[in-house]
C-alpha positions in Angstrom: -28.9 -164.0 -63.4 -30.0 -161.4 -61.0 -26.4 -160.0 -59.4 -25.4 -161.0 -56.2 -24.6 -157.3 -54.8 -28.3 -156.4 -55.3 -29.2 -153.6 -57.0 -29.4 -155.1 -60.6 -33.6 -154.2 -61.8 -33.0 -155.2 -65.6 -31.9 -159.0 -64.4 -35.0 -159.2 -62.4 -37.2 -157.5 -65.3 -36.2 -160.3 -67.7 -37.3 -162.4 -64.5 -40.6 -161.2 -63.4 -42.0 -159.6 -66.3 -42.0 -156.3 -64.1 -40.7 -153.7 -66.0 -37.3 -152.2 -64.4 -38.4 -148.8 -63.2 -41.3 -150.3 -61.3 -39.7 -152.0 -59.0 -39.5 -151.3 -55.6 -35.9 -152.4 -54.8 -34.8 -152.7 -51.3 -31.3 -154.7 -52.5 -29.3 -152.0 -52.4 -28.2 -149.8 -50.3 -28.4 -146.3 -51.9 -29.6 -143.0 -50.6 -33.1 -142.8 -51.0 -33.2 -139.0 -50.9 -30.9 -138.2 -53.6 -28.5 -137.9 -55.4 -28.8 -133.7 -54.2 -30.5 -131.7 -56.3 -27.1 -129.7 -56.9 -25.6 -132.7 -58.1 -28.2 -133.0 -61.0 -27.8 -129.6 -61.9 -23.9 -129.8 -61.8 -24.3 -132.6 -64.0 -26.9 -130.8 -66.5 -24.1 -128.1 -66.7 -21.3 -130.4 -67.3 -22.2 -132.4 -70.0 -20.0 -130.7 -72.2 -17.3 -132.0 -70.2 -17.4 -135.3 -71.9 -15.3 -133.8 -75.1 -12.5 -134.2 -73.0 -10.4 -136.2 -70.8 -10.6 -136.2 -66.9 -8.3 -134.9 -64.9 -6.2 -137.8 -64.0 -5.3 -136.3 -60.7 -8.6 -135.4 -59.6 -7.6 -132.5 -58.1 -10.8 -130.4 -57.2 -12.8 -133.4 -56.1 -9.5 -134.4 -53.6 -10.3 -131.1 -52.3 -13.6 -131.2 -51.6 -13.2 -134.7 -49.8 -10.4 -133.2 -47.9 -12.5 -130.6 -46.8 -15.6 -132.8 -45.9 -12.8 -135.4 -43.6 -10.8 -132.7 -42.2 -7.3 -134.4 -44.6 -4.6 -132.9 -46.5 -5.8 -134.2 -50.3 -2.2 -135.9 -50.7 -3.7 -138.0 -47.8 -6.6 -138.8 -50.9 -6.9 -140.9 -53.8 -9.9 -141.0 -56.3 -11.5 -144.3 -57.9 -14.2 -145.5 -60.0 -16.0 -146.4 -56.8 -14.3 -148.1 -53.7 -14.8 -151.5 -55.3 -11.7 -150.8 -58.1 -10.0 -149.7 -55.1 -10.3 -152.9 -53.3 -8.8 -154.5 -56.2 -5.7 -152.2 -56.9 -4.7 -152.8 -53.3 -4.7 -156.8 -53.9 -3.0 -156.4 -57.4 -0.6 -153.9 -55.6 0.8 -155.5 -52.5 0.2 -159.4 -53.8 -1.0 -160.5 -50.4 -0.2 -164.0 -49.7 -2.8 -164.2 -47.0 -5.5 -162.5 -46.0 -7.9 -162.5 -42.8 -11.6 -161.5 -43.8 -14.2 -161.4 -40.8 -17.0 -163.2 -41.7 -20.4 -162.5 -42.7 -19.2 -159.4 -44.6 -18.7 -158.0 -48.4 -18.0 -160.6 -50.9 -14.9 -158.2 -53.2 -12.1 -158.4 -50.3 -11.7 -162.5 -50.7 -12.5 -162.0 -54.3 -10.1 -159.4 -55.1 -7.3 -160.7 -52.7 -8.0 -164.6 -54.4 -7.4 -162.9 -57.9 -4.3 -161.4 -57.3 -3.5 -165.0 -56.3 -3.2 -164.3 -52.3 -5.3 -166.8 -50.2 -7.9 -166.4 -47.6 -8.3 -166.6 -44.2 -11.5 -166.6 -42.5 -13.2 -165.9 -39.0 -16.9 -166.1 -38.6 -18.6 -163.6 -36.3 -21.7 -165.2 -34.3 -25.2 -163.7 -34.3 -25.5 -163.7 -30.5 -22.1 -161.7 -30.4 -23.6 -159.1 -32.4 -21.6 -159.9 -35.4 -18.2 -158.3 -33.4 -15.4 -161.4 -33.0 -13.9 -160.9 -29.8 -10.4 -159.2 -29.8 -8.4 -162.4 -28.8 -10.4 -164.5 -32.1 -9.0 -161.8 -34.0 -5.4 -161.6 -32.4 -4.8 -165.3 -32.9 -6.8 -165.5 -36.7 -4.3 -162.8 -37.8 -1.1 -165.0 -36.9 0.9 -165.5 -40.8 -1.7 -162.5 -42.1 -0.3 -159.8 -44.4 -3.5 -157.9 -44.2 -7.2 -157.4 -42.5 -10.0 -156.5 -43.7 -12.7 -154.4 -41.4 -15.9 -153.3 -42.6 -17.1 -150.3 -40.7 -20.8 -150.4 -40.2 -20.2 -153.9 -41.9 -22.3 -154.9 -45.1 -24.6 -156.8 -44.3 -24.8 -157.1 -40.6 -24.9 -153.3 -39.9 -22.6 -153.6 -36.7 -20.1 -150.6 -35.9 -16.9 -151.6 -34.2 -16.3 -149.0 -31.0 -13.6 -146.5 -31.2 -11.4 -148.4 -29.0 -11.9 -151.8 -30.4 -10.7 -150.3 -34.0 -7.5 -148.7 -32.9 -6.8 -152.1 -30.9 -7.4 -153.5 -34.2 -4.5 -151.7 -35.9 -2.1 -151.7 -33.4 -2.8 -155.3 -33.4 -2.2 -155.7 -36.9 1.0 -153.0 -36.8 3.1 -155.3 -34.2 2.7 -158.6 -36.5 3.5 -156.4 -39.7 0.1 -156.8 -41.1 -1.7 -154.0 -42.8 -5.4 -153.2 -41.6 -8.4 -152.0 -44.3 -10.8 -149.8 -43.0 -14.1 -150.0 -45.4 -16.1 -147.1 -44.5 -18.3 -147.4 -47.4 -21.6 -146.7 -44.9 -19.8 -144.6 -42.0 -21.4 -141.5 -43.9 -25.2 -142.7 -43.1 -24.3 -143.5 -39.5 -25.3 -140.2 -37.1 -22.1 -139.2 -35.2 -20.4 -141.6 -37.4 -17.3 -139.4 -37.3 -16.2 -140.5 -34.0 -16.3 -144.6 -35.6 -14.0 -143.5 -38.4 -10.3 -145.0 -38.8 -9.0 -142.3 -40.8 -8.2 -140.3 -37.3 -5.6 -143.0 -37.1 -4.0 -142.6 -40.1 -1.4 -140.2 -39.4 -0.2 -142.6 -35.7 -0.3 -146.1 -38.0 1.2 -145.9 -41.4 -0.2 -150.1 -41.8 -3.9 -148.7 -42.3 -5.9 -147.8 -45.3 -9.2 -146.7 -45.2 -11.8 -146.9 -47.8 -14.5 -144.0 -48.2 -16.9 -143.8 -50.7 -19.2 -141.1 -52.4 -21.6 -143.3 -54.5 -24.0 -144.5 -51.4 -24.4 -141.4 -49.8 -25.5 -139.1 -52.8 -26.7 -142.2 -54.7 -24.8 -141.8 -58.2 -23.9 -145.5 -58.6 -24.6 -145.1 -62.0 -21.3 -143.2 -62.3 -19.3 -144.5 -59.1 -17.2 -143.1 -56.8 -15.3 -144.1 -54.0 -11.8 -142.7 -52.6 -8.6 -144.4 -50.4 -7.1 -142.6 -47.7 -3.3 -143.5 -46.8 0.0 -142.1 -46.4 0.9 -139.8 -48.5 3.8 -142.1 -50.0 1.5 -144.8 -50.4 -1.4 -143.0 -52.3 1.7 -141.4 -54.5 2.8 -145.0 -55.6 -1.0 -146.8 -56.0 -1.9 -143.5 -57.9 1.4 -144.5 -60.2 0.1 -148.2 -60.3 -3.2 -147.3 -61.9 -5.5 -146.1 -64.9 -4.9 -142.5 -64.8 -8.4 -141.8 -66.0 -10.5 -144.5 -64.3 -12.6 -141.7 -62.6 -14.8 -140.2 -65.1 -15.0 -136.0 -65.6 -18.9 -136.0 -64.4 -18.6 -138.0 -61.2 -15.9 -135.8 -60.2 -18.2 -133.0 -60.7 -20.5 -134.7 -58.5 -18.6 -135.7 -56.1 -17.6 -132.2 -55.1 -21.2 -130.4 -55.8 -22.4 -133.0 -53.4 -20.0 -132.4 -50.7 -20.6 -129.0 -50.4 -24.4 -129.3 -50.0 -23.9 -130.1 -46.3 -27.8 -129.8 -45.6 -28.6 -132.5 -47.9 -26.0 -134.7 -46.2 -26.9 -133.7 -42.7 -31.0 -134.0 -43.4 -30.5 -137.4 -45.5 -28.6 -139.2 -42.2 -31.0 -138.1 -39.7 -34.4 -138.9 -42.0 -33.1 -142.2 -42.7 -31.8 -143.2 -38.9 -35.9 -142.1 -37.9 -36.8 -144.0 -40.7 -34.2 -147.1 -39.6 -36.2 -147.2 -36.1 -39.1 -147.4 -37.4 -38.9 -150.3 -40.4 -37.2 -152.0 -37.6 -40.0 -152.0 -35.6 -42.3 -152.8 -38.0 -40.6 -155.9 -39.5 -40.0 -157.0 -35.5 -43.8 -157.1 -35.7 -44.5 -159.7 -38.3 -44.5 -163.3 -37.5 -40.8 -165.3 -37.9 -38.7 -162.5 -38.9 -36.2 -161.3 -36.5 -34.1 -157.8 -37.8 -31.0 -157.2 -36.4 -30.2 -153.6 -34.7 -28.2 -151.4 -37.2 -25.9 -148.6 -37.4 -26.2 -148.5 -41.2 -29.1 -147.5 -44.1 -29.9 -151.1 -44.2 -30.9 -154.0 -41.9 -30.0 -157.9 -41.7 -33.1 -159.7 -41.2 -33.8 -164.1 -39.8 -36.0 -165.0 -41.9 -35.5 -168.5 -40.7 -38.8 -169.0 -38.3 -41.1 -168.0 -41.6 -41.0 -170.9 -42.7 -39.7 -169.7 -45.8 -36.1 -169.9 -46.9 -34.0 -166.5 -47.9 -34.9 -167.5 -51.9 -38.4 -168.2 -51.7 -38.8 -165.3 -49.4 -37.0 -163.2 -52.0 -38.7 -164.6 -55.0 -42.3 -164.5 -53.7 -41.3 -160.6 -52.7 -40.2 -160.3 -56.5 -42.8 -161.3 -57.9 -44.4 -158.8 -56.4 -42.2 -156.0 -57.1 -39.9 -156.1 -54.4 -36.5 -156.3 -54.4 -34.4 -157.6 -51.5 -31.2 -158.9 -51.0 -30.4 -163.0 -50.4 -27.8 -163.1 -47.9 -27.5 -166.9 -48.9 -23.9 -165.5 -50.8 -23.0 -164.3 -47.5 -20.8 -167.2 -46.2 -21.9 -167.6 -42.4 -25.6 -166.5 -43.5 -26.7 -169.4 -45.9 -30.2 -169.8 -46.4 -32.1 -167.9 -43.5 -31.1 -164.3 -44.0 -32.4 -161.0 -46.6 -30.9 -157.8 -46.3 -33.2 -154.7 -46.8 -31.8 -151.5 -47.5 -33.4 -148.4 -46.1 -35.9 -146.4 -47.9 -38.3 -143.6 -48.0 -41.4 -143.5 -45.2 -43.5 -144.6 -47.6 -41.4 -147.2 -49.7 -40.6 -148.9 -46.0 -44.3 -149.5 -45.4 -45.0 -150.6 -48.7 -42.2 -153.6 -47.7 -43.7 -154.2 -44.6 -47.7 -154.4 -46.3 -46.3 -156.6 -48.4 -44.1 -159.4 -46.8 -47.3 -159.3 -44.2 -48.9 -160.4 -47.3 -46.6 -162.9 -48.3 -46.2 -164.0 -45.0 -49.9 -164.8 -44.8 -49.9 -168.0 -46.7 -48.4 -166.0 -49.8 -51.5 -163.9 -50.4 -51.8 -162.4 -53.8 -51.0 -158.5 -53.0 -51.0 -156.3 -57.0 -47.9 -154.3 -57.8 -47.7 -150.8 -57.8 
């Protein structure tokens, strides 16, 4: 079975009969210009490193993301990517009930439904951009212990304003409910810094916000992802958890690729020219309709093709391209693919093609 987050080449290999590293794959959203080449060389250095145990605090790399946010590292907690984070949270406070805002990422219902909480849900509509209007939120929250915000949401790509967030949290503060802030893509978004959360932190002590290293200098292979809270908080969650759940070499990465600010700054403003332009070219072929996004990915209809999202993503497969079916996506079933943002040249290779596919399902030879 091919995994439902995208992303997963040896599932589709044993599918296709494509081997692994010849695919094309546009299911997840990684960095398509790294990881840095100061991460690799870190790495090559470090492998030595791996004779012994972690440090449990993970004190340098809680530096370096302090640094990079402008926080105090006891603001800053480490984890084996923001996902193990999601689910420490759950496990921690035992939500009874949580509000998720629908279409978004699939591990805040899961992780809050396996710590035994239930879930609430409120579907976002298309034509409102994906953004629930702040009353549908307000009266969706009533009985909530927590809320979760994805910020650009996964997979829809919408940004909440500045405003809107804060009203979000001091929302969620009067009624006693805590508020968490996934900021998973913020990194990839140019001037994202102004759309962040964590400048709340230190005015609402009810938020949480989750940031993450493993997109942005594309090391999922070793995972990384941090929590920012009050101090108190991260000092009792840090108490709560595996003391060695992040591994010595992705905190070595994790700082060498904070402190190569050019690769950060280049990688966000090649990938928001090369945003523009796959959206313009996939709002050229016939029946597909992408949404605008703030994020390295885009949420295309693919319901006027004539195709629905699994055909469309198994006649792409076949041909070496991977996309992600939104049909897991509850509020997107059937008509939607998400396509994650790639290189110039891998972007134009998508668009030639699902053209080709489009076109009565035209043979087109893999690459």
């Amino acid at each position: 079975m091919i995994s439902p987050h995208g992303g997963n080449r040896q599932a589709a290999q044993a599918r296709y009969g494509i081997e692994a590293g010849r695919f094309l794959d546009f299911s997840a959203n990684i960095n398509p210009y790294g990881p840095p080449p100061a991460v690799l060389e870190r790495l090559a250095q470090s492998l030595g490193e791996v004779r012994h145990y972690p440090d449990p605090a993970c004190g340098l790399l809680r530096e370096a993301v302090g640094a990079h946010l402008g926080l105090s590292p006891d603001l800053i907690m480490a984890g084996n990517g923001a996902a193990e984070l999601i689910y420490l949270l759950a496990r921690f406070f035992a939500w009874r009930r949580a509000l998720v805002i629908l279409p978004t990422f699939s591990e805040y219902a899961a992780a809050v439904t396996a710590a035994g909480g239930e879930v609430r849900t409120l579907t976002a509509r298309a034509e409102d951009g994906f953004i629930p209007t702040p009353a549908a939120v307000g009266a969706a929250m009533a009985g909530c212990d927590v809320v979760f915000w994805c910020q650009p949401n996964n997979p829809t790509g919408c940004l909440l304003a500045p405003e809107a967030l804060a009203d979000l949290v001091e929302t969620a503060a009067r009624r006693g409910a805590r508020v968490v802030v996934d900021e998973a893509f913020l990194d990839f978004v140019a001037g994202g810094d102004r759309y962040s959360a964590r400048h709340l932190l230190p005015s609402y002590p009810n938020l949480t916000v989750l940031y993450s290293l493993t997109k942005i200098l594309a090391i999922p292979g070793l995972r990384l992802g941090t929590l920012l809270a009050a101090p108190d908080l991260v000092r009792r969650l840090s108490a709560a958890r595996d003391p060695w759940s992040v591994n010595s070499l992705a905190q070595v990465a994790g700082v060498a690729g904070l402190q190569d600010r050019t690769f950060l700054r280049e990688s966000v403003a090649r990938l928001e020219r090369d945003r523009k332009r796959l959206h313009r070219d996939l709002g050229g072929l016939p029946g597909v309709h992408p949404f605008p996004s703030a994020a390295n990915f885009l949420l295309l209809d693919v319901g006027a093709t004539g195709y629905g999202s699994d055909g469309l993503v198994d006649a792409l497969g076949r041909r070496g391209i991977l996309v992600r079916d939104c049909a897991n996506f509850p509020g997107l079933e059937g008509e939607h693919v998400r396509v994650a943002v790639r290189t110039e040249t891998d972007n134009a290779r998508l668009v030639e093609v699902l053209a080709a596919v489009l076109a009565n399902g035209s043979a087109v030879p893999v690459r």
